[in-house]
GULOBA-487540 format. One record per residue (C-alpha): residue number from 1; residue in three letters; x, y negated, z. Coordinates in Angstrom, 1 decimal, decimal comma, m for minus. Layout:
> resi / resn / xx / yy / zz
> NUM / ALA / X / Y / Z
...
END
This chain:
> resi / resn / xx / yy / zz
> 1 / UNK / 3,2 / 131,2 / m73,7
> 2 / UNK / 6,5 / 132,4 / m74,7
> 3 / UNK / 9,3 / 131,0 / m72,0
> 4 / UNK / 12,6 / 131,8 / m74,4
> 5 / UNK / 13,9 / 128,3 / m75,6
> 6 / UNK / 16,4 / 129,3 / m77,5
> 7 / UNK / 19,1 / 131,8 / m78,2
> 8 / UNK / 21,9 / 132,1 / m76,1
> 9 / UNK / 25,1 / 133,8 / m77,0
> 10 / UNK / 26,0 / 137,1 / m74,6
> 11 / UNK / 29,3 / 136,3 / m74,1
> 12 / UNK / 28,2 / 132,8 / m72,0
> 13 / UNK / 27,3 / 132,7 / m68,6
> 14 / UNK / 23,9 / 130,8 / m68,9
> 15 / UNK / 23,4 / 127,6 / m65,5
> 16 / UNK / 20,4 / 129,2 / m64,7
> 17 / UNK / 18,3 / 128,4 / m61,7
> 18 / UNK / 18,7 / 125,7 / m59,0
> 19 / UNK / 19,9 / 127,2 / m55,9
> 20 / UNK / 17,4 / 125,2 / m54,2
> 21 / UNK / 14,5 / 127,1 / m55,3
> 22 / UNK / 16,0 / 130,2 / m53,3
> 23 / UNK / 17,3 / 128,3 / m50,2
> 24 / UNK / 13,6 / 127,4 / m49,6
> 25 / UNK / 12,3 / 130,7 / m50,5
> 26 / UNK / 14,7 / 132,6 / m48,1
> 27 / UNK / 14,1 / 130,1 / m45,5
> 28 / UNK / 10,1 / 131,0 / m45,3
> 29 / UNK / 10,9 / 134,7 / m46,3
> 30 / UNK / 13,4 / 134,8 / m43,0
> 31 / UNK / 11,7 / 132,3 / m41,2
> 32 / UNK / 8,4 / 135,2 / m41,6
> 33 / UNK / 11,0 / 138,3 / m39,8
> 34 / UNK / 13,2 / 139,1 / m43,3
> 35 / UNK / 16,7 / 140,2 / m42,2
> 36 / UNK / 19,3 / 138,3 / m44,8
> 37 / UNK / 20,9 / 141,9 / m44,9
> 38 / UNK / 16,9 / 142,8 / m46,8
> 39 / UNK / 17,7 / 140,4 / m49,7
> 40 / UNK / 21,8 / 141,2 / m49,8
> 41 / UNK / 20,3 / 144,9 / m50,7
> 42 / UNK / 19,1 / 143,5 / m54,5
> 43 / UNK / 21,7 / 140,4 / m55,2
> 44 / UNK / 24,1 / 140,0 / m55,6
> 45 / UNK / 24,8 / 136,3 / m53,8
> 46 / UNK / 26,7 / 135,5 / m51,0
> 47 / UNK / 26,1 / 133,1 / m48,3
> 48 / UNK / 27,7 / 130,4 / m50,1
> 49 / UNK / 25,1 / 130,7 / m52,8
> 50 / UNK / 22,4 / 130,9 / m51,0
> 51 / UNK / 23,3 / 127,7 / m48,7
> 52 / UNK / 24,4 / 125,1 / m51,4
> 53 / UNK / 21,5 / 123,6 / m52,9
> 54 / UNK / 23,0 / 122,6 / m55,9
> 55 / UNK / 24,4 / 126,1 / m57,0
> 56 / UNK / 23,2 / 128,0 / m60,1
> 57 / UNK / 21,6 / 131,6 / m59,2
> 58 / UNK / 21,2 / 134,1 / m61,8
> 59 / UNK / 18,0 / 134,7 / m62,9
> 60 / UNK / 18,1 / 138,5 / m62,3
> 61 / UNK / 19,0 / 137,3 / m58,8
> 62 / UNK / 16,0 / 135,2 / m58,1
> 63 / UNK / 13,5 / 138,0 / m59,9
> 64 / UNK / 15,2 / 140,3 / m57,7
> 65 / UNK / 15,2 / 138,2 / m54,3
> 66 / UNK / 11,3 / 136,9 / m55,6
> 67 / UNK / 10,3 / 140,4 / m55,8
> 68 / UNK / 11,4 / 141,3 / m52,8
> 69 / UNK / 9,6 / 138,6 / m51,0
> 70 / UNK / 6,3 / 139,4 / m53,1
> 71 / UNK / 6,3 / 142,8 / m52,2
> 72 / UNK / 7,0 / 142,9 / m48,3
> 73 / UNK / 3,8 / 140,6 / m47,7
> 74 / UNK / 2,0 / 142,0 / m51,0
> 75 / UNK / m1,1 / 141,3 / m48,7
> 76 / UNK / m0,9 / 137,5 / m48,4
> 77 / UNK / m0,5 / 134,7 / m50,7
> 78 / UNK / 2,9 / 133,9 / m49,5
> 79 / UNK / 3,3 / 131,3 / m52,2
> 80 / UNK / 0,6 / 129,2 / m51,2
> 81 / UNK / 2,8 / 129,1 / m48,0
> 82 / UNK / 6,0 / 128,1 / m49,6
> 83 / UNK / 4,1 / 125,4 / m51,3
> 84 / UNK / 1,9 / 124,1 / m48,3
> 85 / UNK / 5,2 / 124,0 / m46,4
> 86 / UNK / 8,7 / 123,8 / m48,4
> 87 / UNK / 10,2 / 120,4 / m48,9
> 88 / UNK / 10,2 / 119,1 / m51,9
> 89 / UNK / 13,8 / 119,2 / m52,4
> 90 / UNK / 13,1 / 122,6 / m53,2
> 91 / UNK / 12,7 / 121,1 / m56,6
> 92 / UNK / 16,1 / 119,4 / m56,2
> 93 / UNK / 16,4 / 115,9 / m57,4
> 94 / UNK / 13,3 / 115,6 / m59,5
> 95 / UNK / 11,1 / 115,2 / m56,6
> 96 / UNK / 12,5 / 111,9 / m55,6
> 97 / UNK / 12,7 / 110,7 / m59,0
> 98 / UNK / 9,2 / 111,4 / m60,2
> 99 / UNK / 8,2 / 109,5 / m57,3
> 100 / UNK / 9,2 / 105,9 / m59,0
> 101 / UNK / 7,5 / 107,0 / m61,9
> 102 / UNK / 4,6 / 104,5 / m62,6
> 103 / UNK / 1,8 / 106,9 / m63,6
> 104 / UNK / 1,0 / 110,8 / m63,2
> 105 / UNK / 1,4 / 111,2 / m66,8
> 106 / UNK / 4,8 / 109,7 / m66,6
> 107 / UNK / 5,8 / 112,0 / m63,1
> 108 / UNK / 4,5 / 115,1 / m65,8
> 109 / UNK / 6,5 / 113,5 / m68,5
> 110 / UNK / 9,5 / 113,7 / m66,4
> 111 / UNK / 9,1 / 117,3 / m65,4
> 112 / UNK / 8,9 / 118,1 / m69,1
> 113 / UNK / 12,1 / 116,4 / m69,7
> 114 / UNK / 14,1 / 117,6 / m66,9
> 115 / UNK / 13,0 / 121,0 / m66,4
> 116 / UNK / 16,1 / 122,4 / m67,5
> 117 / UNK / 18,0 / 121,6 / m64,4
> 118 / UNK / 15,5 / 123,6 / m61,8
> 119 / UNK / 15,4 / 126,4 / m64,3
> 120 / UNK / 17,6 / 126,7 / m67,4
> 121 / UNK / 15,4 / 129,1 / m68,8
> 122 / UNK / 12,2 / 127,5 / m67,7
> 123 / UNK / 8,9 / 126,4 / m70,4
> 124 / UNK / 7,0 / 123,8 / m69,3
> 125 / UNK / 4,4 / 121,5 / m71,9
> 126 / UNK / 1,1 / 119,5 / m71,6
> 127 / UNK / m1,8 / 121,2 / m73,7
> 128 / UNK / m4,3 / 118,1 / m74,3
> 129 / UNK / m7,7 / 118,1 / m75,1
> 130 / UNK / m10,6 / 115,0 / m75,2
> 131 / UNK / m11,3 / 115,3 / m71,6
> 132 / UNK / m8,9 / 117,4 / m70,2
> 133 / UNK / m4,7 / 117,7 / m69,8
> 134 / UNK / m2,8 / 120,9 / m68,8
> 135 / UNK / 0,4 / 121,3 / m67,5
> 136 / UNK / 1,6 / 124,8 / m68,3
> 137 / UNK / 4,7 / 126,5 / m66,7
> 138 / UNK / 6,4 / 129,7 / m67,7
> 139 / UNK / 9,7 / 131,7 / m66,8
> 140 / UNK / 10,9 / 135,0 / m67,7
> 141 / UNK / 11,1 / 135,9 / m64,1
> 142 / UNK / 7,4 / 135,7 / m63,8
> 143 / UNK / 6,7 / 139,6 / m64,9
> 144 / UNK / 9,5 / 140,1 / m62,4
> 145 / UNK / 8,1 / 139,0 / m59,1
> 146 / UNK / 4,6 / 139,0 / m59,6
> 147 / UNK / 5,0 / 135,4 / m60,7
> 148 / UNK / 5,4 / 134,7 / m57,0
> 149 / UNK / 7,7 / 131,8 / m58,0
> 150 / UNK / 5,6 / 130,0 / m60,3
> 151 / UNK / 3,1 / 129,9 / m57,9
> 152 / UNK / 4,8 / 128,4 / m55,2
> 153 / UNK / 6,4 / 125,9 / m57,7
> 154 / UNK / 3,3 / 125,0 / m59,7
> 155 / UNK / 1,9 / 124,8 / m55,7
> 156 / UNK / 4,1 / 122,6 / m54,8
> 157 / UNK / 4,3 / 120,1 / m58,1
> 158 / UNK / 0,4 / 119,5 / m57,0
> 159 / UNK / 1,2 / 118,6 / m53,7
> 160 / UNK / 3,9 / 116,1 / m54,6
> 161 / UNK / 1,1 / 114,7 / m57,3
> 162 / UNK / m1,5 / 114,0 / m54,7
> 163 / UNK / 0,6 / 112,6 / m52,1
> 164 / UNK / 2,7 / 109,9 / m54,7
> 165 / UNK / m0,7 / 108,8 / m55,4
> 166 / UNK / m3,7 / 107,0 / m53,4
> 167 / UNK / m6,0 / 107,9 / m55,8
> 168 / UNK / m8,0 / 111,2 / m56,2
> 169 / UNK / m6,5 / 112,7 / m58,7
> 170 / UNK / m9,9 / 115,4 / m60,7
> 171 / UNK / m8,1 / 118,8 / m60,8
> 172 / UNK / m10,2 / 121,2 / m62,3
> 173 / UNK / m9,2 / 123,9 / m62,0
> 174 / UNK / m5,6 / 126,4 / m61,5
> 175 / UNK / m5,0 / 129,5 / m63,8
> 176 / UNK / m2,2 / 132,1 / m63,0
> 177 / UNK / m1,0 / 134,8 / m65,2
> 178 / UNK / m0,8 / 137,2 / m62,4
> 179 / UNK / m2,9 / 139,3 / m60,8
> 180 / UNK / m3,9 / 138,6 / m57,2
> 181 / UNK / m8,1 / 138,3 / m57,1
> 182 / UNK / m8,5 / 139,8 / m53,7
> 183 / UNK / m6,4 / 136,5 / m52,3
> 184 / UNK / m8,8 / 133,9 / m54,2
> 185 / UNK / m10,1 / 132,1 / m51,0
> 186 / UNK / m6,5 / 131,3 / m50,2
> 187 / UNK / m5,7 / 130,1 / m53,6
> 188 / UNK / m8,7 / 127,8 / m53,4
> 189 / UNK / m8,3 / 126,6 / m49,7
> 190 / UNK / m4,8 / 125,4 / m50,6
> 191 / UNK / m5,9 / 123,6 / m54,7
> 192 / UNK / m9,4 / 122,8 / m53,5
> 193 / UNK / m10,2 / 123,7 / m57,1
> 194 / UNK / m11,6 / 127,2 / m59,0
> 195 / UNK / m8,7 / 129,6 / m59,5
> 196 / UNK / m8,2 / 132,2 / m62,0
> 197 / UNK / m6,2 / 134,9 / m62,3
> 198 / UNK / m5,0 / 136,9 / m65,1
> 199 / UNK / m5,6 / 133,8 / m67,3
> 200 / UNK / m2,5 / 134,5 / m69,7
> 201 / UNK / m0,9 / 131,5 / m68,6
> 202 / UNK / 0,5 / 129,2 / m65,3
> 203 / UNK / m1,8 / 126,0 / m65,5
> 204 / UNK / m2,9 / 123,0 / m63,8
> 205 / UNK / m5,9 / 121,6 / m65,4
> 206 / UNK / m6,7 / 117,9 / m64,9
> 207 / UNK / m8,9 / 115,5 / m66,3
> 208 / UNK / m7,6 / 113,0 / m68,8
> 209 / UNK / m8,4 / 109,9 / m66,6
> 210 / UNK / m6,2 / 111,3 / m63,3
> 211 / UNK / m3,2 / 110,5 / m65,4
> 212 / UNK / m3,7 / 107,4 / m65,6
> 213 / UNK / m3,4 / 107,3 / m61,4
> 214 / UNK / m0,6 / 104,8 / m60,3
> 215 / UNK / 2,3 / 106,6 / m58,7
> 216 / UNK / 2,2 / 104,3 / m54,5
> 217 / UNK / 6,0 / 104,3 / m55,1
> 218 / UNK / 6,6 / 103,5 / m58,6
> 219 / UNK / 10,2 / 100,8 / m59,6
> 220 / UNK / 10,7 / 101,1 / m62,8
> 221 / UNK / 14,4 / 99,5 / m62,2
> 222 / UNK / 15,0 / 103,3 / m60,5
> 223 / UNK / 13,2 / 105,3 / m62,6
> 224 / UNK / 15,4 / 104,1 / m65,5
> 225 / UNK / 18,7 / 104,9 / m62,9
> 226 / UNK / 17,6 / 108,4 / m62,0
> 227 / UNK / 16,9 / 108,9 / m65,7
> 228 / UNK / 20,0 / 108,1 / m66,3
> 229 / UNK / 21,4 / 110,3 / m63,9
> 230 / UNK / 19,1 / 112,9 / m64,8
> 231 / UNK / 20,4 / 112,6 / m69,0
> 232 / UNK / 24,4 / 113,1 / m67,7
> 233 / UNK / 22,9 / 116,1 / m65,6
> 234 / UNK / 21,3 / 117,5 / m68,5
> 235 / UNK / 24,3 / 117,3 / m70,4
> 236 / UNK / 26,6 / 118,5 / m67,4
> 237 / UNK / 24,3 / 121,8 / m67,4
> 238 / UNK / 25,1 / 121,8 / m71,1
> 239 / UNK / 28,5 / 122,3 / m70,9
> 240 / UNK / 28,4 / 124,3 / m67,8
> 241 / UNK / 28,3 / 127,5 / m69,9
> 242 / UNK / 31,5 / 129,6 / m69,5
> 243 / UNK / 32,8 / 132,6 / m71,1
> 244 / UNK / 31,7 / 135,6 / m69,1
> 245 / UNK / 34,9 / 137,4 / m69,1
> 246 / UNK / 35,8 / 133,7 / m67,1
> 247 / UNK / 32,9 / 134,6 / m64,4
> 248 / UNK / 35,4 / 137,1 / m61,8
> 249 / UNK / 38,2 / 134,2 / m62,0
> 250 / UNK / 35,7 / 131,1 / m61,4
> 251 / UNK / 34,0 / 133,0 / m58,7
> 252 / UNK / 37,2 / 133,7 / m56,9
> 253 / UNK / 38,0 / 129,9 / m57,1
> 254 / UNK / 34,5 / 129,4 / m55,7
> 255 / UNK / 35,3 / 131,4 / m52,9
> 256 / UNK / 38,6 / 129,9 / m52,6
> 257 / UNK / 37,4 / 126,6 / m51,9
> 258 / UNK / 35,1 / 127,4 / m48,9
> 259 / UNK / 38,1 / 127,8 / m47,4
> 260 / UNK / 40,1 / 125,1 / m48,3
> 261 / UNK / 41,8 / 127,4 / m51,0
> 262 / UNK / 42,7 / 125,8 / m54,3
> 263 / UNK / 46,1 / 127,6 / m55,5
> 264 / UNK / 46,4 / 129,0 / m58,3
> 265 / UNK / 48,2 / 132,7 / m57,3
> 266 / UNK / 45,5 / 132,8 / m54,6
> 267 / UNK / 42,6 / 132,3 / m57,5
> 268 / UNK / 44,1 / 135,3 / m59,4
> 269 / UNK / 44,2 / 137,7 / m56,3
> 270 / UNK / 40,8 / 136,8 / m55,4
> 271 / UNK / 39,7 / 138,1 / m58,9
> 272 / UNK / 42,0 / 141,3 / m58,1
> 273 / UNK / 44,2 / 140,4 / m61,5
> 274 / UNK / 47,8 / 138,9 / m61,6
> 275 / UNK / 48,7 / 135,6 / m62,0
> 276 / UNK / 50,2 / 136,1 / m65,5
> 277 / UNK / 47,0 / 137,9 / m66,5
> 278 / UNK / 44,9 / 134,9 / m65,0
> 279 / UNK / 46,5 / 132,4 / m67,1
> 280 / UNK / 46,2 / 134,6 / m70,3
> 281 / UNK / 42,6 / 135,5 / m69,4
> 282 / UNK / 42,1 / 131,1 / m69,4
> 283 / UNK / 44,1 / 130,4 / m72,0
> 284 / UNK / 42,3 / 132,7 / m74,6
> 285 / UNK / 39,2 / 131,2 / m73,8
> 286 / UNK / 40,2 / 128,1 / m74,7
> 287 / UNK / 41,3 / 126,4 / m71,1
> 288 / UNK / 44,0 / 127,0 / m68,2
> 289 / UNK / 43,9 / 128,2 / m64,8
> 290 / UNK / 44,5 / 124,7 / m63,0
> 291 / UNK / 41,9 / 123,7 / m65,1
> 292 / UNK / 39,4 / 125,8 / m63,8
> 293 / UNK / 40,7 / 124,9 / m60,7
> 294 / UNK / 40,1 / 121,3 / m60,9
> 295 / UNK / 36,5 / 121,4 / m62,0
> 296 / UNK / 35,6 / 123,2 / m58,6
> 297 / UNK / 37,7 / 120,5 / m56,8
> 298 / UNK / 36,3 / 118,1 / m58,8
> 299 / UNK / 32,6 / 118,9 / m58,5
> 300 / UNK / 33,1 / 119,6 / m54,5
> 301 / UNK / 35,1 / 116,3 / m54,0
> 302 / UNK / 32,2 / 114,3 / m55,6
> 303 / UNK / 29,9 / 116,2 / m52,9
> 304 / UNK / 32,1 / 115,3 / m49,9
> 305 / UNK / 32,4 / 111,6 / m51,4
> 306 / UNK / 28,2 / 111,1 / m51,9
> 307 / UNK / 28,7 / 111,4 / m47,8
> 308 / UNK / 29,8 / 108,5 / m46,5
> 309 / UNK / 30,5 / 109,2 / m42,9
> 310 / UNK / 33,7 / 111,4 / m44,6
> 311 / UNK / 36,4 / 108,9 / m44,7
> 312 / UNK / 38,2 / 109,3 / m48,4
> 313 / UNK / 41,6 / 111,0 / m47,3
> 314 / UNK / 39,7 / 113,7 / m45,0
> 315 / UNK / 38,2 / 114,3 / m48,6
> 316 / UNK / 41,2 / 114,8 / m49,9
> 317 / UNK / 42,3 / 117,2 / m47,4
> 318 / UNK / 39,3 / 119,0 / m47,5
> 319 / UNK / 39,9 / 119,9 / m51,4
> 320 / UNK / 43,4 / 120,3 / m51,1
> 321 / UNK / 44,9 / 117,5 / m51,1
> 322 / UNK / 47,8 / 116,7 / m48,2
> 323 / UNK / 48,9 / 113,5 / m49,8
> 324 / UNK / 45,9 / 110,6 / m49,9
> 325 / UNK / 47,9 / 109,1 / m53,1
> 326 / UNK / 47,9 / 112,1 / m55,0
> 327 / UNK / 44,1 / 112,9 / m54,2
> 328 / UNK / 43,7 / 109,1 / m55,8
> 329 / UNK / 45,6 / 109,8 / m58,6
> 330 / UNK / 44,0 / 113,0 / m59,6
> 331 / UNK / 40,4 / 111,8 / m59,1
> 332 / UNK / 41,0 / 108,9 / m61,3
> 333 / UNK / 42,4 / 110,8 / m63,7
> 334 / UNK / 39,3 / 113,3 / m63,7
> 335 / UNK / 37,3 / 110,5 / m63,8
> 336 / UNK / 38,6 / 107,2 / m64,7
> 337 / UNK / 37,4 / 106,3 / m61,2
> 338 / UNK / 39,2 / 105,7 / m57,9
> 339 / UNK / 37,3 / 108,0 / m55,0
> 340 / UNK / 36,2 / 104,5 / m53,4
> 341 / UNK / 34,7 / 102,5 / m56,8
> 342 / UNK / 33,3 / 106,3 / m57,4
> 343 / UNK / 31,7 / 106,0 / m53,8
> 344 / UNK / 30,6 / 102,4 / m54,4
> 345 / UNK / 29,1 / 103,3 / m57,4
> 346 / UNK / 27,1 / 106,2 / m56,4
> 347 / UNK / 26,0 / 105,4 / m53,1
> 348 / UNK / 25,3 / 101,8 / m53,8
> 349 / UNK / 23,1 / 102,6 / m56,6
> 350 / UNK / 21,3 / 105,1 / m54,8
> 351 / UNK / 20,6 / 102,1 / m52,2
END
């Protein structure tokens, strides 16, 4: 299976993967002995990246970080031990919302629809037959890391299938593209099913009747709010493309902001170019500098606010802000909300 999806210009800077697929991978890669210093070698990321879930890593950074990984315990199946034990916020978001689906074909269904936001450039379908269903995953990373990553992500989607359910759900069997036969045992311990490698494809194989198992926590009135939620994140990711002569600027605003920074001089010597040329540079693409500036405030105030033990003026502080009243006034006008109805709203539909 063929995992482009499209053609994307060069000149954009793509959203690719979740930063929550690498957290958890680093986490059991250091958590096994891995100094941090082993994986700053091949990326390019910074601590930041690696500790905000919500970030988007490069792809060439994950192949990179993956390979690592695969190849300093080459003699074990590491990804059956990111899957046995990660969280499954490792899979951001979708985890929770999957879980108020009604059926398993509707949890697979959802994956289909959302898989953008783990992986921008991610593939995944349902190949039906009469008696069986497969759910097929495929990234270009994958001839990269010895498709370490799919494995401990189609691992893991299993797991979160059999425990939504209380139903025994037939899997028949688990096909990786890779090539890994001398670790079969471990492949099968963990799927309790025949695994094949070098099968041409990621797949789990399931009978036609296990999707019809009822999900133990299904409410459709949250299913249809996380789909919602889901559609403006799909649509955020979207429009999260960005010229890549933008990338040095937006990075140094990034950076910035860890630090309480949001000025716009500081921005333009972070990127190690005037503040003239920082303007120019914005304006030709189409925005300004404050601009740019405000969708990082913007994007880390929302964080801060979906925490309700941070009282709405220490938020304001926190992204710059001195003066509560002006905080209130910007927010609003990025988002036609107050920061309190945008609390109430958010945190009282997630109750």
């Amino acid at each position: 299976m063929d995992a482009e999806k499209g053609t994307i210009s060069a000149n954009f800077v793509r959203p690719e993967t979740q930063g929550s697929i690498v957290t958890t991978d680093l986490d059991c890669a250091v958590s096994h002995g891995m100094p941090l210093e082993a994986s700053a070698q091949v990326t390019d990321l910074s601590a930041v990246d690696y500790a905000r879930l919500d970030s988007r890593i490069s792809d060439d950074a994950v192949a990179a970080l993956m390979g690592v990984i695969a190849n300093r315990w080459a003699d074990t199946a590491i990804s059956m031990e990111i899957a046995r034990s990660a969280p499954f916020t490792m899979l951001g978001g979708l985890a929770k919302g999957a879980q108020f689906a009604n059926d398993i074909e509707a949890m697979l269904g959802w994956f289909l629809t959302n898989q953008s936001i783990i992986a921008d450039q991610s593939a995944v379908h349902l190949e039906q037959a009469d008696s069986e269903v497969a759910l097929v995953i495929a990234h270009p990373c994958e001839n990269q890391d010895q498709g370490m990553l799919l494995e401990a992500v189609t691992g893991l989607i299993w797991r979160l299938l059999q425990e939504s359910t209380d139903v025994a759900i037939s899997l028949l069997r688990v096909e990786f593209a890779s090539d890994k036969p001398v670790l079969m045992a471990a492949y099968e311990s963990f799927f309790q099913a025949p695994v094949s490698f070098q099968a041409g494809r990621n797949a789990l194989v399931f009978s036609q009747d296990s999707l019809r198992a009822p999900v133990r926590s299904a409410n459709p009135q949250m299913f249809k709010f996380v789909e919602r939620h889901f559609a403006a994140l799909r649509q955020q990711l979207e429009s999260d493309r960005y010229p890549i002569a933008l990338a040095e600027l937006r990075r140094g605003i990034m950076e910035n902001a860890t630090q309480g920074e949001y000025g716009a001089a500081a921005a333009a010597a972070k990127a190690n170019i005037s503040l003239r040329t920082a303007q120019r540079l914005a304006k030709q693409h189409g925005t300004s500098l404050n601009a740019l500036i405000d969708e990082i405030r913007l994007a880390n105030a929302k964080s801060f606010l979906g925490d309700p033990a941070i009282d709405i003026a220490t938020v304001g502080e926190i992204v710059g802000y001195t003066d509560a009243r002006a905080f209130r006034r910007a927010f609003r006008r990025w988002t036609g909300l107050s920061p309190a109805e945008y609390r109430r709203e958010t945190l009282g539909e997630r109750a």
